[in-house]
C-alpha positions, 0 to 999 in steps of 0.5 A: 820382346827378347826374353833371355833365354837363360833364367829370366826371373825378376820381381814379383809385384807387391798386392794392394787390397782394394777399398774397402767400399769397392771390395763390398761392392757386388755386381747385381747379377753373376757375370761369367767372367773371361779367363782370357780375351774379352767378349767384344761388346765393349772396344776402346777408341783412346786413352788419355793418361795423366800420371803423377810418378814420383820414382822416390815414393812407393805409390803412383797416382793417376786419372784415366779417361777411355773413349769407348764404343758400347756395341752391346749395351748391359749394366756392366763393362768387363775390362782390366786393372790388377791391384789398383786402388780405384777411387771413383770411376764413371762413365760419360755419355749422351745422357750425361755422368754415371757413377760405376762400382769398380771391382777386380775380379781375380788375380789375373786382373780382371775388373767389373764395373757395375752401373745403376741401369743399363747403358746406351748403344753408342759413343761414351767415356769412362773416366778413373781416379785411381793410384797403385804401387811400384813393384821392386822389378820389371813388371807393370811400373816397377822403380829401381834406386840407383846410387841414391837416385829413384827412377822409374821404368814401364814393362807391360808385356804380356798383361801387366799394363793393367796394373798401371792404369785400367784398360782394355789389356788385349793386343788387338785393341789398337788406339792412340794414347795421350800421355802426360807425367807429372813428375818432381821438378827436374826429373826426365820423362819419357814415353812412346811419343815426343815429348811437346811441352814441360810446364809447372803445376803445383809444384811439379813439371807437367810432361805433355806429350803427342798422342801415340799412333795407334797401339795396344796397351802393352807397348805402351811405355813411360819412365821418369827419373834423373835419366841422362841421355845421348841424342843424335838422328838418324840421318835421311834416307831413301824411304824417309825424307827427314832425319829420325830423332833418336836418343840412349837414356840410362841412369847417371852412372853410365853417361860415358858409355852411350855412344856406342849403342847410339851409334850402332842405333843409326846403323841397324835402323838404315839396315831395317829401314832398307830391308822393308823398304819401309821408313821407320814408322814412328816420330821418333827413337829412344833405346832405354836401359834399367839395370834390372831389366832381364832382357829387352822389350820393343815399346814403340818408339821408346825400347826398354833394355837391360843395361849390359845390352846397351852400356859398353863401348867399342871395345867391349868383348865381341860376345857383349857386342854380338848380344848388342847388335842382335838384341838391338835389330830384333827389337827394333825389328818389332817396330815395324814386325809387332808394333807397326802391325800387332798380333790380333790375340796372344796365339800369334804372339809367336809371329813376332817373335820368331820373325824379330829373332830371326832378323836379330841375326840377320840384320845383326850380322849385317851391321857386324860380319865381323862378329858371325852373329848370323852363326848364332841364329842356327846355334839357337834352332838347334838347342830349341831341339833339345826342348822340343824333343820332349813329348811335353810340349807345344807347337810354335803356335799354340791357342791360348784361351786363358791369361796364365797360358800367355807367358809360357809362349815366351820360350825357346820354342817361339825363339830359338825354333820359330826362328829357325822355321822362319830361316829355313822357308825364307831360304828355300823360298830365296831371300827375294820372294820371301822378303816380298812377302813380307812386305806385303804382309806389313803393307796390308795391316799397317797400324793395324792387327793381324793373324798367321793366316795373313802372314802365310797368304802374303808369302805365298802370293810373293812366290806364287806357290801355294804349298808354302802354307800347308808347309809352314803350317805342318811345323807351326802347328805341330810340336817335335823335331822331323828325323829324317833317315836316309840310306844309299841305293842305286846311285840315289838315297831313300830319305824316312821322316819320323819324328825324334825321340830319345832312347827309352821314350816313344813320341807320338806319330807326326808327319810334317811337309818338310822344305828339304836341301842336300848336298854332294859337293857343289850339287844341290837339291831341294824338295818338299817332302810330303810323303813319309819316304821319298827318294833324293837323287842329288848326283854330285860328289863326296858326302851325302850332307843331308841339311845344306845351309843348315837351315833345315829345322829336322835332324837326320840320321844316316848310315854308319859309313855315310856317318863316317865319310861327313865327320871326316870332311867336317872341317871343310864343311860351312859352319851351318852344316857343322852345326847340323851334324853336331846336332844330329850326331849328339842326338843319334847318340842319345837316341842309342844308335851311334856311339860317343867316340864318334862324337869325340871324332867330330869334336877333333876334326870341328876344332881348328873349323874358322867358324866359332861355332862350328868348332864348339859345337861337338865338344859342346855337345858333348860336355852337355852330355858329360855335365849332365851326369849320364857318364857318371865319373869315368865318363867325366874322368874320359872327357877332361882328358880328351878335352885336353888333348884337343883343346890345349894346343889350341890354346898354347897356339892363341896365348892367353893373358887376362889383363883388360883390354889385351885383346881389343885389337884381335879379330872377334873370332879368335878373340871368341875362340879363345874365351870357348877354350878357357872354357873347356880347360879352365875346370880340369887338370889341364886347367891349372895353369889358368886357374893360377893365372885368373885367380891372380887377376881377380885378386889383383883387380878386387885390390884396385887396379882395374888393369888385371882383369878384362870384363870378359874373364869376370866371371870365372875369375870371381868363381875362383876367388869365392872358391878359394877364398870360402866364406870370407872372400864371399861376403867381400865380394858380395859387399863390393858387388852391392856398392857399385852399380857397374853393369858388368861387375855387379851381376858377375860378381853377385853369380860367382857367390851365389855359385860357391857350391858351399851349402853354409854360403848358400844358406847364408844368402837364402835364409839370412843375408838382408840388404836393401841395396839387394835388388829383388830379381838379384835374391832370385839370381841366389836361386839360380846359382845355387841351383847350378852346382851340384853340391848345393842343389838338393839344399836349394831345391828343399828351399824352393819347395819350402818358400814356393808359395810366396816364389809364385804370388803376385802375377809372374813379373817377366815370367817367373813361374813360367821358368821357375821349374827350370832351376830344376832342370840339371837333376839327372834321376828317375827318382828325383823326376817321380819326387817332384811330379809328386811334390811340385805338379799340384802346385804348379797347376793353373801357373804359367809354369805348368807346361814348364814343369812338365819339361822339366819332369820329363827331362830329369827323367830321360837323363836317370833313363839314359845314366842307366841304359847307355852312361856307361856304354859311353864313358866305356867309349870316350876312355878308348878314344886316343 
């Protein structure tokens, strides 16, 4: 799954009392119940669903039968449903039918059946009648209207299967699934398998379809609705004889912009297809799109996604076309790297995340070189940094024991570091041996599960060298970030590992075994580093660059002079070593060992880099630390007036024009860059000029002509219309936002009010506005926009406080509790930390979002200790720089 890694808060799922004759029944004897996995006296062989789902009524029915094996027998079976109205459950075996209790245990949704007597040792079937409840947003069955149509949508990950149908809810339980729907006349109904038959039935059409290949129950998917659809086929390759069905489904409103997605589909599967040298193991493909959808998720043969990934066309702005390509490679890189082989329990969850984000960028950026998505994968390791230099925290592999420690693995650590961790063995390794062990890794477990060790065995056997596991080991298991320093001696450098810890923190002692690369010129050299201080000889020319590629997961800290003599030929660099010394100056900066003006050095030379991402990287860094509030006023004051300096000719040389579609011929690189230096110019005094020329454009745009404004300039455009319009132009453009259902649009323009920074529109859309066009994850995005300006934040963070309880019920959905805390993650003050570990830490206790909380204390509290230690000192150094 790729959880976007901004907010991803959605829909709660509504609670559904039991009946009252199963809430009475009691279990006849007191059975320690699993906070997390099931005790393996009970394993499922298959399921057979029949679902009756009418998208248009709040409930759903349905009956289940589960052939189990009874490895242990006893008088209960411990197993899953969550908020489940079970009618009758039963259980068939030898001796024929037996009644059973039902009862959910907990929240979490564990469920006891009792029986009369004990059972037998051997072969049964558990038969359910049951029903349950729509939720309003992605989690369990969740149905969404859509101009005046009900459809409806599946996302299980990580324990939410359990809340459509009882089940063995656990990764490791891999069997095939028959799967029928019945659904109102004329509807479309989807799962994981081709669909074999529609027939009528009681006045409703019966969609049967195969039985899966085996899976666990949270790839498990079906959705129904007046869908429409795109098909076409992947065309036969060398690794699969016959073409692969394939086809886009979405909502009715976006018919005509499918192809695109269906075609890039074709694409990425032959790219994966040729890189596992591996057909595509499932019979068929559908890429899904639900407009509440946060991100995307890798159901087997059936992927689900938000829409504005999928809904475009070719002429969409090249950041919604990276997003595409890499989000749509890392999904259906899950089909083989998650489905095809899955993870035996929830602690290896990491493998297939950090594999799949790694190959989004890979493979995303074979099908478009053009658009530099494999930039972006080292963009994501190095912001993974700033979480992972917290002294709260987690290793990339973390056991989990209980269900509501899942949902926090889903988080840059897993993503943005795991994948990083993977690129830097896979480079040190060489593409050829680390791609032959993947192979035999997906080879050995096929439709099968599997654990890390597996995985390190198989890279280590493809290259022969066993120290790759202590290796990969030493930064799978260990939080923190290894800072390596070096110093010059002799002709060679000394290099010291410790780990990273901003000024004023101290982080615990940690060692890891690091797959280092350096560089002088055109030579090169590699080595593990095992011991804690070691000597490099490198022996070429120019500048020591201490992380070659920029695919090492470590930050390095260097001499003055050594520091000086890289800043001066960064713009030569490759944009991997830019964005690595970026990295490590902003956070030598941090640490209180270098000072900002030679940021703001590297920032200039960074600015006219060829790589997009490079060239933003020190200026990002640097407004990341200016927007954070260390600086204070003059720091901000300094900054706008550098940043104008760099950035505005830049801009006069690229020209800028907001009327769509301008740009649809330009090279995706300069048309990024310009969208960068909008972004740094438009909200200070040099800006005025843009903030007349978009204000114009969403004035015009917002009147009917749809030719004034790209998709692109959406966003800052409508903030400038809310900003200066107030209140009036808030609630237009909110009633406008709610009438349309484009999925560029809507979201936009639903932010830009929620981001006022006006306390009484703020107010307006928390306490008062209610509409039932309002989707339930949009009532979350009003948080998150409110929270974002600092004019508004003290006033949202009482709300929250004041309504968290009912914020936190109901489960998660797509991990609301584990991200909630990050909505306050931009307060900068030692006393603001000490308020809401007082207030919010017992609250958050138990919750997915605990961990969270921690970060999120701990960061406020870093930023209140660097404003008083060194914001001054900084804004003092910005102000000198001419």
């Amino acid at each position: 799954m790729l959880a976007i890694l901004l907010l991803s808060l959605a829909a709660m799922p509504l609670k559904v009392a039991a009946e009252p004759a199963q809430a009475e029944a009691a279990t006849e004897q007191s059975l320690p119940l699993p906070e997390g996995r099931l005790a393996p006296v009970v394993r499922p062989i298959a399921y057979r669903l029949d679902l009756t789902v009418d998208p248009s009524q709040p409930r759903f029915s349905g009956k289940a039968e589960i052939d189990i094996e009874i490895v242990e027998p006893d008088k209960v079976i411990v197993l899953h449903g969550r908020d489940l109205a079970v009618r009758s459950a039963q259980l068939r075996d030898a001796d024929g039918m037996r009644e059973a209790h039902w009862r959910q245990e907990n929240s979490d949704g564990v469920a006891v059946l009792t029986f009369s007597a004990p059972l037998t040792k051997g072969l049964a079937t558990l038969q359910f009648d049951y029903e349950g409840e729509f939720n309003g947003g992605p989690s369990g069955m969740f149905r969404v209207n859509v101009d005046g149509e009900w459809h409806s949508w599946t996302q299980f990950e990580s324990i939410d299967a359990r809340a459509a149908f009882p089940s063995f809810d656990q990764p490791d339980f891999k069997t095939p699934f028959e799967i029928t729907l019945r659904t109102p006349p004329g509807l479309m109904a989807v799962s994981n398998a081709p669909e074999l038959s529609v027939t009528s039935e009681a006045e409703l059409d019966v969609h049967r379809f195969a039985p899966t290949l085996p899976l666990p129950t949270y790839l498990v998917a079906f959705m129904v609705g007046p869908f429409v659809s795109v098909e076409g086929e992947v065309p036969p390759n060398a690794y699969r004889s016959e073409p692969l069905p394939q086809r886009t489904v979405s909502t009715r409103n976006n018919a005509d912009q499918l192809s695109f997605s269906l075609e890039g589909t074709q694409q990425i599967v032959d790219l994966l297809e040729d890189y596992f040298a591996d057909a595509f193991p499932f019979p068929k493909l559908d890429q899904i799109t639900s407009p509440v959808m946060p991100g995307a998720m890798e159901n087997a043969g059936a992927n689900l996604y938000g829409d504005r990934l999928l809904v475009m066309d070719g002429n969409a702005s090249p950041s919604r076309l990276s997003r595409f390509g890499m989000v749509a490679a890392h999904e259906l890189a899950h089909q083989w790297f998650g489905d095809l082989v899955t993870p035996e329990w929830w602690d290896d969850i990491w493998l297939n995340e950090s594999f799949a984000n790694w190959m989004g960028y890979r493979i995303g950026n074979a099908w478009r070189p053009d658009l530099n998505i494999a930039a972006g994968a080292l963009a994501a390791g190095f912001g993974a940094m700033q979480l992972d230099s917290l002294v709260a925290g987690r290793p990339i592999r973390q056991p989990i024991e209980k269900s509501s420690e899942i949902d926090a693995a889903f988080d840059p650590i897993t993503y943005g570091k795991g994948g990083h961790v993977i690129a830097m063995f896979a480079a040190f390794m060489g593409d050829d041996a680390f791609r032959a062990g993947v192979r035999r890794y997906l080879a050995a477990h096929r439709y099968g599960s599997a654990t890390s060790e597996d995985f390190f065995s198989a890279l280590a056997l493809a290259a022969g060298d066993s120290s790759i596991v202590p290796a990969f080991k030493s930064f799978v298991s260990q939080q923190g970030v290894p800072l390596l320093t070096f110093r010059r001696e002799d002709g060679h450098f000394t290099v010291v590992q410790s780990r990273y810890a901003p000024l004023g923190v101290k982080a615990p002692e940690t060692q890891w075994i690091v797959p280092v690369c350096v560089r002088q010129g055109e030579e090169r050299s590699c080595r593990m580093l095992v011991e804690r201080e070691a000597v490099i000889t490198v022996g070429g020319k120019g500048p020591l660059v201490p992380n070659a590629g920029g695919t090492g997961y470590y930050r390095f800290e260097l001499p003055p002079d050594l520091w000086r003599q890289l800043i001066d030929r960064a713009r030569n660099l490759p944009g991997g070593e830019a964005q690595a010394l970026a990295d490590s100056l902003a956070a030598s900066v941090m640490a209180g060992r270098s000072e900002a003006v030679e940021l703001a050095r590297l920032a200039r030379k960074l600015a006219r880099h060829p790589d997009t991402f490079a060239a933003d990287a020190a200026a990002s860094s640097l407004e990341d630390i200016i927007d954070s509030g260390i600086a204070g006023p003059a720091g901000k004051k300094a900054w706008e007036r550098l940043s104008g300096r760099i950035h505005r000719p830049l801009l006069r040389q690229y020209g800028f024009d907001p009327r769509s579609g301008v740009y649809a011929s330009e090279a995706p690189e300069r048309t990024q860059r310009r969208a960068q230096l909008v972004g740094r110019l438009l909200w200070t005094p040099k800006g005025r000029q843009l903030r007349t020329q978009l204000y114009a454009a969403a004035q015009a745009y917002l009147a009917g002509d749809e030719t004034a404004l790209d998709s692109a300039w959406f966003g800052p455009a409508f903030d400038l219309h809310v900003r200066q319009g107030g209140d009036k132009a808030a609630r237009r453009l909110l009633e406008m936002a709610l009438a349309s259902e484009d999925s560029s649009f809507r979201p936009e323009a639903i932010g830009a009010v929620a981001s006022s920074g006006d306390e009484a529109i703020a107010k307006w859309l928390l306490e008062d506005f209610k509409d039932e066009r309002l989707r339930k994850s949009e009532e979350l995005a009003f948080l998150r926009g409110v929270m974002s300006r600092s004019s508004t934040r003290d006033y949202g963070y009482e709300w929250i406080r004041n309504n968290l309880d009912g914020l936190l019920d109901g489960g998660g959905g797509i991990f609301v509790s584990a991200r909630l805390p990050q909505l306050f993650g931009s307060f900068c003050s030692l006393e603001r930390s000490e308020q809401m570990a007082s207030e919010l830490r017992r609250r958050f206790a138990g919750t997915p979002g605990a961990l969270e909380l921690e970060r999120t204390i701990e960061r406020v509290r870093n930023c209140g200790l660097a404003k008083e230690s060194i914001g001054s000192a900084i804004a003092e150094s910005l102000a000198k720089v001419r």
